[in-house]
C-alpha positions in Angstrom: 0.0 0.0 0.0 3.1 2.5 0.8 4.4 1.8 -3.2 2.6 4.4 -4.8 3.7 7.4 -2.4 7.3 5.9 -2.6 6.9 5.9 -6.0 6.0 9.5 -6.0 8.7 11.0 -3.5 11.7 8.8 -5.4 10.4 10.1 -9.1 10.8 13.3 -7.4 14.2 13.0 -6.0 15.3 11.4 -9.7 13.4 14.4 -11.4 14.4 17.4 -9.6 16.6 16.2 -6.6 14.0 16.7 -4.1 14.2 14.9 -0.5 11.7 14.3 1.4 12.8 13.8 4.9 11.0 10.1 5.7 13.3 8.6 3.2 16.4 10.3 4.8 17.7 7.1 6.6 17.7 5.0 3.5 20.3 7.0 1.9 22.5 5.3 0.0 25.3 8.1 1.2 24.7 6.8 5.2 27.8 4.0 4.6 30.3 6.2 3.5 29.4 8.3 6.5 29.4 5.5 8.5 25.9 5.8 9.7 24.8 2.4 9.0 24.5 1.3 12.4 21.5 3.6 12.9 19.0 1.1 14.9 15.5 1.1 13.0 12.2 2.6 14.1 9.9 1.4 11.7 9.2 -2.3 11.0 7.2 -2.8 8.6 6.1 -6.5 8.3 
């Protein structure tokens, strides 16, 4: 059910470079910043 408003705010990221701040913690630039150990507060399952 959460594909189509991830869908949205990546094609806006890819369009125009825009970040929306829930998808902050899955950024691919956390490892070379070594931020990878972050514990998760959202399980979705």
């Amino acid at each position: 059910m959460m594909a189509p408003a991830v869908g949205r705010l990546l094609a806006a990221y890819l369009h125009d470079g825009t970040r929306h701040p829930m998808l902050e913690r899955w950024r691919p630039e956390r490892f070379a910043l070594g931020q990878s150990q972050r514990r998760e507060d959202m399980i979705i399952g």
